[in-house]
C-alpha positions in Angstrom: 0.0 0.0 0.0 1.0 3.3 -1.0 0.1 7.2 0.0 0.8 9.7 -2.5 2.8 12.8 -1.2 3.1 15.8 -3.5 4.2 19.0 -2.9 2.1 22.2 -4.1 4.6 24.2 -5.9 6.6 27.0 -4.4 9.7 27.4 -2.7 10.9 30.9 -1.2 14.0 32.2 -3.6 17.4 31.8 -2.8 18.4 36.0 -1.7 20.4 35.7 -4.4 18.0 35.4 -6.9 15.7 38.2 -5.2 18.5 40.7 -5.6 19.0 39.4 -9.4 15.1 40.1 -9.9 15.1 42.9 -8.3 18.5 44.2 -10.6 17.5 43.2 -13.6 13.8 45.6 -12.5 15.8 48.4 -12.6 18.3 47.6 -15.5 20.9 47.0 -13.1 22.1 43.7 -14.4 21.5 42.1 -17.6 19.2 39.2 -18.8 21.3 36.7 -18.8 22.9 37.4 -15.3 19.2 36.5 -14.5 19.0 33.7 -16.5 21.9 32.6 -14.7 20.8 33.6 -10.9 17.8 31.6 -11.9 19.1 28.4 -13.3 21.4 27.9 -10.1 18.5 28.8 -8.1 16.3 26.1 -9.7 19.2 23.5 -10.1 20.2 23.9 -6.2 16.3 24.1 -5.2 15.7 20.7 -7.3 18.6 19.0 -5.4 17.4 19.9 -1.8 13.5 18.9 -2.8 15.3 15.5 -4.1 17.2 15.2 -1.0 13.5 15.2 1.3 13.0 12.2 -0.4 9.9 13.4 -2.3 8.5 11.4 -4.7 7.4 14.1 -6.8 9.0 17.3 -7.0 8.4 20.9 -8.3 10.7 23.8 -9.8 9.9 25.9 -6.4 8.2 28.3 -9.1 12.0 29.9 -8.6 11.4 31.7 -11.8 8.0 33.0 -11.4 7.0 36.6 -10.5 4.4 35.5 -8.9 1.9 31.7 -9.2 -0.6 34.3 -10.5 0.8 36.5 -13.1 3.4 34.2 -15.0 1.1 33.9 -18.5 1.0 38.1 -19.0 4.7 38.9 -17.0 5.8 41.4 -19.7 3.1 41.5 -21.9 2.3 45.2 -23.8 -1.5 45.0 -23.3 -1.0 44.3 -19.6 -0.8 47.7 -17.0 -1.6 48.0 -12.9 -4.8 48.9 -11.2 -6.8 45.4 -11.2 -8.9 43.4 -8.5 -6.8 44.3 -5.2 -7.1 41.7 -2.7 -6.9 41.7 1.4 -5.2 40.0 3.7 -6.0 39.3 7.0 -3.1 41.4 8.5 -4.5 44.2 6.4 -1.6 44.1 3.4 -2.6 43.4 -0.1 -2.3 42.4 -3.3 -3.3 43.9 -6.2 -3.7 42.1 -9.6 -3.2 43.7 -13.0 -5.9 44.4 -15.9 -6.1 43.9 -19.6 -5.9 47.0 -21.5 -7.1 45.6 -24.8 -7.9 42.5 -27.0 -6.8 39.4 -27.8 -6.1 38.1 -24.5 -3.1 35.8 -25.4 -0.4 34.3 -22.6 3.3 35.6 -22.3 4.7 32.4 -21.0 3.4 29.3 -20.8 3.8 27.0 -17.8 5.7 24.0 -20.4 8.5 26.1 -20.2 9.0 25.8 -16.3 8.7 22.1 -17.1 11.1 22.1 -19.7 13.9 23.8 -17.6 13.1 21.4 -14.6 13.3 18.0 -16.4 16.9 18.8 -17.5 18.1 18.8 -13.9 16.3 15.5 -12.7 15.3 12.6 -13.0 12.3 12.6 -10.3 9.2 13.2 -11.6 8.0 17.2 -12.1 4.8 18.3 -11.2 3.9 21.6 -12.8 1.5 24.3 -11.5 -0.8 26.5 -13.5 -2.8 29.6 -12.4 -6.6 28.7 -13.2 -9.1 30.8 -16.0 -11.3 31.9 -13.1 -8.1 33.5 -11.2 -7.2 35.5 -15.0 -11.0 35.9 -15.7 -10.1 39.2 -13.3 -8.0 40.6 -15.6 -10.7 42.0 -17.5 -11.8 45.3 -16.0 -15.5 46.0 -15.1 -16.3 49.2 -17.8 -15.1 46.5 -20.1 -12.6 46.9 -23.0 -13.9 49.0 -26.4 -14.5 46.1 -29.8 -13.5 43.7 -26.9 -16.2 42.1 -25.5 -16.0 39.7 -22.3 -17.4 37.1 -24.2 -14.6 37.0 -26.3 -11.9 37.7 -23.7 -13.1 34.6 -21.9 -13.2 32.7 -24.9 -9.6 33.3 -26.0 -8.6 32.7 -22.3 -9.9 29.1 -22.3 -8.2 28.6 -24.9 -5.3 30.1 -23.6 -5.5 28.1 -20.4 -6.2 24.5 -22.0 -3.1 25.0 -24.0 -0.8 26.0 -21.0 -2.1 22.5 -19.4 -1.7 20.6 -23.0 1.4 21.8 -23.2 2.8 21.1 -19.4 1.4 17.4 -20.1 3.2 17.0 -23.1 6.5 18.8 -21.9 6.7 15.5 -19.7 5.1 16.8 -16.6 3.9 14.2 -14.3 0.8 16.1 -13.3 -0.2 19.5 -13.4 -2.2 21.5 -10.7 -4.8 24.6 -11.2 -4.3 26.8 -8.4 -7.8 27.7 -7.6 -7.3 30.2 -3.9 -9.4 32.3 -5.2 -12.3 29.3 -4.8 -12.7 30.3 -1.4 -12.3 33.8 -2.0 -15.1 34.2 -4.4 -17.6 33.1 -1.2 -16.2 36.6 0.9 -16.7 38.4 -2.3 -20.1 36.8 -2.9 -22.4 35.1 -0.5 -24.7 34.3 -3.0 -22.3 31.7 -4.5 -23.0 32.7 -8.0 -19.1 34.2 -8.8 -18.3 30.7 -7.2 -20.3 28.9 -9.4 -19.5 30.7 -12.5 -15.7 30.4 -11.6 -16.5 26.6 -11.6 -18.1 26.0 -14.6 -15.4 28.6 -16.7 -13.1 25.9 -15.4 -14.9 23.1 -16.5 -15.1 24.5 -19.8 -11.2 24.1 -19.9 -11.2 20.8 -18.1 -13.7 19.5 -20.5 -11.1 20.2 -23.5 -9.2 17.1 -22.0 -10.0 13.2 -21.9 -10.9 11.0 -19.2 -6.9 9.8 -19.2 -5.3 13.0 -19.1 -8.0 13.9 -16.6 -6.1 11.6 -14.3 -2.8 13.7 -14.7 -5.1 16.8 -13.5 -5.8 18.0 -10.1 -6.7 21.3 -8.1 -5.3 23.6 -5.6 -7.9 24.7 -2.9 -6.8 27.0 0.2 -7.6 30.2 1.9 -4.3 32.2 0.2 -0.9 32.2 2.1 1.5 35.4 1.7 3.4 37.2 4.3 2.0 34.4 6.7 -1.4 35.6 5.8 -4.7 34.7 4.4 -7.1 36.1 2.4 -10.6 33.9 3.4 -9.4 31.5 6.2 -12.4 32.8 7.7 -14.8 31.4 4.9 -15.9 28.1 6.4 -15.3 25.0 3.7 -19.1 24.1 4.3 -20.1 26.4 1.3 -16.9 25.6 -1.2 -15.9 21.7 -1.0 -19.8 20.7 -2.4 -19.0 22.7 -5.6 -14.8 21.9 -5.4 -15.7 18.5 -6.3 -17.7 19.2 -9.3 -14.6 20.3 -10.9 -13.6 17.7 -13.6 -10.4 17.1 -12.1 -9.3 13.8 -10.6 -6.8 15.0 -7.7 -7.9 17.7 -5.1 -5.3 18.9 -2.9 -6.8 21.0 0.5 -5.4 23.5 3.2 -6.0 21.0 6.0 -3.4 21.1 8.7 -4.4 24.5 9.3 -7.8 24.1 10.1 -9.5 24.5 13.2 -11.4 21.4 13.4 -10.3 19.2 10.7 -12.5 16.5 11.3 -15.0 18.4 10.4 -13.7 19.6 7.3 -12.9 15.4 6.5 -16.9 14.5 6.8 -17.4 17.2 4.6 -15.0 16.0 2.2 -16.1 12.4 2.5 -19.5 13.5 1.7 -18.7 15.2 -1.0 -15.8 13.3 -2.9 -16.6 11.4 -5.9 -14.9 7.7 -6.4 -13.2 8.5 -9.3 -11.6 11.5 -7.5 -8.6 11.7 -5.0 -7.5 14.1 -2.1 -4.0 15.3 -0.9 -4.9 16.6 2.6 -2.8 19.5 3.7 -0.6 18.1 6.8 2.1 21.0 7.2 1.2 24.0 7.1 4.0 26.7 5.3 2.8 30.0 7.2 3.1 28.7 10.9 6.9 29.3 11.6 6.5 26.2 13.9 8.1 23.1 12.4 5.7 19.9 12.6 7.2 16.5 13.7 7.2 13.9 11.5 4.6 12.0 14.2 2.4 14.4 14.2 2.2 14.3 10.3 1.8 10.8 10.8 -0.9 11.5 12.9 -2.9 13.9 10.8 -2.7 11.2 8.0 -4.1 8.4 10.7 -7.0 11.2 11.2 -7.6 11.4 7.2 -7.9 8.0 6.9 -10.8 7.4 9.2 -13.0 9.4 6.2 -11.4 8.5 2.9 -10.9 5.4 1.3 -7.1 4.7 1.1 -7.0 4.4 -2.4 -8.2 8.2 -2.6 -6.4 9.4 -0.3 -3.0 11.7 -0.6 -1.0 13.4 1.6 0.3 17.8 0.5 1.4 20.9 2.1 -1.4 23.4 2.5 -0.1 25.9 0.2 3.1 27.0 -1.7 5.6 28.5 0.8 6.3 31.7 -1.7 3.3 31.4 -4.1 4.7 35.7 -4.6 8.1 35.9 -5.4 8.6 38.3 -2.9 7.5 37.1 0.0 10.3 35.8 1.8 8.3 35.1 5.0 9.5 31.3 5.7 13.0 30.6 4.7 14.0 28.3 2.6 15.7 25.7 5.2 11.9 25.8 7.4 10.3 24.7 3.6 12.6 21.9 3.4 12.3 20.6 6.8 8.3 20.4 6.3 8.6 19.0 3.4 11.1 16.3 4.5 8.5 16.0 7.7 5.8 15.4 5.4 7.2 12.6 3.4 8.4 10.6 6.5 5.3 11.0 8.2 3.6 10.0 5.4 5.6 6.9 5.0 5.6 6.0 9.2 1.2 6.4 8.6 1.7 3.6 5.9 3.8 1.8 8.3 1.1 1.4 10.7 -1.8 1.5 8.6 -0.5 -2.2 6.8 
């Protein structure tokens, strides 16, 4: 028997490669002393994620701005003033806004792949930012001879192609970050700009077959930046019911977090479909506390009493830098979680044979 362990993506940067991003802002140093900041950061960050042990590693999104804004980084039809978001220790974030038609990506995710599988031999898992998370871009007055309507339809197809192209760039399995799942509740009780952020989804999910399906899973959590959160205080009551009609096959959840998890595990074992599995969070990236590998063990134990063990997984509850600026957990406190993660994953299997 067997439980899945996965990581969700990020990795805070190496200061190294901050003060390379931040030089190469300003015209201070030249693209390719980034380039190289950035391939020793990724090189060094693959070794220490292969040295946890991990079965499945990421790139630490090392050369990301940001797990949001990689498709339009640079692009011309791009500017600031978009959907500003709050955190619960009152900083924010602030996306940017499409200043005119066709909505078309900068970068695609394949290329993060790409870069990765050159360096290892351990199988990459990529993340993607979801079309409900870009479907902000678009301002509210709207965009003259560019109608919404057609923004979302070029940005499904924008999305579907950034998965196509992970999967075929030899990723083991990709993820949609979907944090602003949650978020869409606090912005709307009524559930509707949940529900319509679910079904844009499914309209890229649906691009896909049932196979490739099975390489495709789903970030859920409450946000994590400066050791923040942007909706922890939305209850999962409201969200998991309409997670799981995604058309996804892996789920991964902010769990370890939670104030009463068991709670949040009958609502997931109502909810969860038998094709479907779920990574439960059991480390969580903005406490500064490091967990044990027993008490991961334990948390695991706890998940098992409500899912099957065939569906079940074992995650961090978010990306420990999903901004590449936030530099809130360092990068030794990442890799000690992680490594407590995948032993205390393997001691649950230990004592659930």
């Amino acid at each position: 028997m067997q439980i899945p362990t996965e990581p969700i993506g990020s990795i805070p940067r190496p200061l190294y490669l901050l003060d390379a991003m931040k030089g190469a802002g300003n015209g201070k140093i030249s693209p390719e002393q980034l380039q190289a900041a950035t391939h020793k950061a990724l090189r060094e960050t693959i070794e220490l994620l292969e040295a946890t042990g991990s079965p499945v590693i990421t790139d630490g999104e090392q050369s990301k701005p940001s797990f949001a804004t990689y498709p339009v980084h640079g692009c011309s039809n791009i500017a600031p003033g978009g959907v500003t978001i709050p955190f619960a220790d009152g900083h924010t974030r602030q996306l940017p806004q499409l200043t005119a038609g066709p909505f078309r990506y900068g970068t695609f995710a394949s290329s993060y792949v790409k870069a990765a599988i050159s360096l290892t031999k351990t199988p990459i898992k990529q993340a993607v930012i979801s079309a409900s998370a870009l479907s902000l871009l678009y301002p509210q007055e709207g965009i003259p001879s560019y109608s919404q309507e057609q923004f979302l339809a070029d940005l499904i197809s924008e999305a579907a192609k950034d998965i196509r192209g992970c999967l075929e760039a030899g990723a083991a399995n990709v993820q949609i970050d979907f944090t602003e799942g949650r978020l869409a509740i606090k912005l709307d009780p009524s559930l509707k700009l949940l529900e319509q952020f679910v079904d844009l989804n499914n309209r890229v999910l649906e691009r896909f077959s049932e196979d490739e399906r099975l390489r495709i899973g789903v970030h859920s959590c409450p946000g994590g930046d400066h050791d923040s959160t942007h909706s922890a205080d939305i209850d999962y009551d409201e969200l998991l019911p309409r997670l799981f009609q995604l058309k996804a096959t892996n789920f991964y959840i902010q769990l370890a977090s939670e104030r009463d998890r068991p709670q949040v595990l009958g609502l997931v074992r109502a909810n969860l479909g038998s094709k479907q599995r779920i990574f439960v969070g059991v480390t969580d990236p903005i406490n500064p506390r490091l967990e044990t590998a027993e008490e991961v063990c334990s948390r695991v134990l706890e998940a098992a009493e409500f899912i099957p063990l065939h569906q079940l997984g074992t995650t961090d509850d978010c990306g420990f830098s999903p901004f590449g600026d936030d530099v809130s957990t360092s990068r030794e406190l990442a890799f000690l979680k992680i490594r407590a993660r995948v032993s205390g994953t393997a001691l649950a299997v230990e004592r659930l044979q």
